[in-house]
N, C-alpha and C positions, 0 to 999 in steps of 0.2 A: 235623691236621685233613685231612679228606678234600680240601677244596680247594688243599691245600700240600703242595708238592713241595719234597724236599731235592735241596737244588746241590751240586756239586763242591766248595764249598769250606769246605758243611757246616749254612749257612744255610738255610733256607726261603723260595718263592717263591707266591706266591698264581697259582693255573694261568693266569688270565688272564693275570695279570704276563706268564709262563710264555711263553704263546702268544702275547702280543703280539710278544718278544723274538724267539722263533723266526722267526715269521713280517719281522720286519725283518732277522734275520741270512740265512736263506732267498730275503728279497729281493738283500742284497747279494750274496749265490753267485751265482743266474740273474742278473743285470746283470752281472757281471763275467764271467759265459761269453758271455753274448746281449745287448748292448750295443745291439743294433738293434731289439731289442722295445719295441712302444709302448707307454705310462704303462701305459695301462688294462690292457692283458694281463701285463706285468712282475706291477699288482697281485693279479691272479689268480691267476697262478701261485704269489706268493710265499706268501698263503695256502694255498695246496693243499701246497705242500712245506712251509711252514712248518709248517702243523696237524698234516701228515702225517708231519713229522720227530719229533712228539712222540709222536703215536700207536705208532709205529714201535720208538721207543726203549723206549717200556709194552712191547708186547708181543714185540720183540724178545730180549727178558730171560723166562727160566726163571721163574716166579709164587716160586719158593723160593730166590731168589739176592734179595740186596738188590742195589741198583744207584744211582746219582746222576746227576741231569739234567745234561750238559756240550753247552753249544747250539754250541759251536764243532763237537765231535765230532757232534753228530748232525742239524747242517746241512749236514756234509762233502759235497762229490762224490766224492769216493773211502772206501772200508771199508764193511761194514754199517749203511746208512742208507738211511732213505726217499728221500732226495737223489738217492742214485746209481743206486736203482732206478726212479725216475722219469726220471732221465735217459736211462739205456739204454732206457726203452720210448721216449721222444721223439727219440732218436738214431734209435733204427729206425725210426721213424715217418716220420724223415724219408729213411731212407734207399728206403722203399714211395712217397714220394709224388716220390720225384725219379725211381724205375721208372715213375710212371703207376699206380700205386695197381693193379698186376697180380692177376689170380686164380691164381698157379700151377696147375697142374695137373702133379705129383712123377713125375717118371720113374726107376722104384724099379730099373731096373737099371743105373744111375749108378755107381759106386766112389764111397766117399766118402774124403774127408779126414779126418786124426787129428780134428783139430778139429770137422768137419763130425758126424764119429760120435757124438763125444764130447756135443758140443749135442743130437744127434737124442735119446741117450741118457736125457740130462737133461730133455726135454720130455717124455716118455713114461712116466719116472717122477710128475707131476704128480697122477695119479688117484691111484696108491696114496697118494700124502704128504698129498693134503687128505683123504682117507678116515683116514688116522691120525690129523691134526689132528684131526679131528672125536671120533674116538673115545677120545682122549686127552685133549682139551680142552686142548691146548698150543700156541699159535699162532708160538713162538716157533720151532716147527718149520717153519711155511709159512714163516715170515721168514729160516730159516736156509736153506730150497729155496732161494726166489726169490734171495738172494745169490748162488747158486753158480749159478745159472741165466743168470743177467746177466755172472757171471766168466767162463764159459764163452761166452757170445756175444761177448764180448770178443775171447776168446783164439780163436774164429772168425773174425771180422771182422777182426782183426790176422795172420791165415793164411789167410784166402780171401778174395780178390775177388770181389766181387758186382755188383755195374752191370758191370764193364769184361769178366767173363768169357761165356767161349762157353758157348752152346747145346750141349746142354740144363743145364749146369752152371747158368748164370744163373737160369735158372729154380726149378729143385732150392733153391738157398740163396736166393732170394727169399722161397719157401717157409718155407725155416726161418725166417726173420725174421719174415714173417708170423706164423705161429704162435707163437716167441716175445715178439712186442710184443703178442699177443694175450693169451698163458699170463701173462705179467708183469701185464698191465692186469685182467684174471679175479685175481689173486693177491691185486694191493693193494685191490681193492675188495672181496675176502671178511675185509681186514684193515681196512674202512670209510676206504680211504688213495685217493687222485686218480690219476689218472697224465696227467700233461698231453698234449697231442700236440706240443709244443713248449717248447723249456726256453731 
């Protein structure tokens, strides 16, 4: 039936079922990172990641591959999930509001970093990839971008300092951040997915 999903273990779930599940497994991730979030926004969020870990799992799958709903796997913070790509846009989100919420303005004769390159790279490929998705009607491809998008600010943020570096450096990868917590949040909402500012 269209309202039933097959589980991992082979069974069928009625989506609401589905989504109620997620959205309680989604809660228990965000509280066990953010422990300080109050009642009311914990619920918020846990529905935005929850709903959006299901969405995710739909359309992060090939339309020609079968696949099985596993709510552990795809309320993960870590691998290909809505989870972890809502976390990286709230991570940077927070890392722009502890700058003072800056307008870069990019000083293009900077040297960049392996890392630094590597991100600018990946932001810049965004136009061709939604202009494919679109003409392919494969969304599974924007959800394989934004992955690698998020792995790569990652592997930035873990090789370059941002707050603590000099001018004009600081500002140049503010920048990136900016744009990437931007390109992330544009992504998951052409995938009808939330991106918190706070996880």
């Amino acid at each position: 039936e269209c309202d039933r999903a097959k589980t991992r273990a082979g069974g069928t779930v009625r989506l609401m079922d589905l989504l109620d599940d997620a959205v309680a497994a989604a809660r228990r991730v965000v509280q066990e990172k953010n422990s300080d979030l109050p009642a009311a926004e914990l619920d918020s969020i846990a529905e935005q990641s929850g709903i959006g870990a299901v969405k995710y799992a739909d359309l992060s799958t090939s339309r020609v591959k079968d696949y099985t709903f596993d709510l552990a796997r795809m309320t993960a913070l870590t691998g290909n999930t809505a989870v972890y790509l809502q976390y990286a846009h709230a991570r940077i989100r927070s890392i722009l509001r502890k700058a003072g919420e800056p307008t870069p303005v990019v000083d293009a004769g900077q040297a960049l970093e392996p890392a630094e390159r590597a991100l600018a790279l990946e932001l810049d490929a965004y136009g061709s990839t939604v202009i494919e998705v679109a003409s392919t009607l494969e969304p599974h491809r924007l959800c394989g971008y934004l992955y690698e998008l998020a792995r790569d600010f990652t592997a930035f943020y873990d090789n370059c300092p941002v707050l603590t570096a000099d001018e004009p450096t600081r500002t140049n990868r503010l920048a990136l951040c900016a744009l990437t917590a931007r390109t992330l949040a544009h992504g998951l909402n052409l995938l009808a997915i939330k991106a918190p500012e706070r996880m």
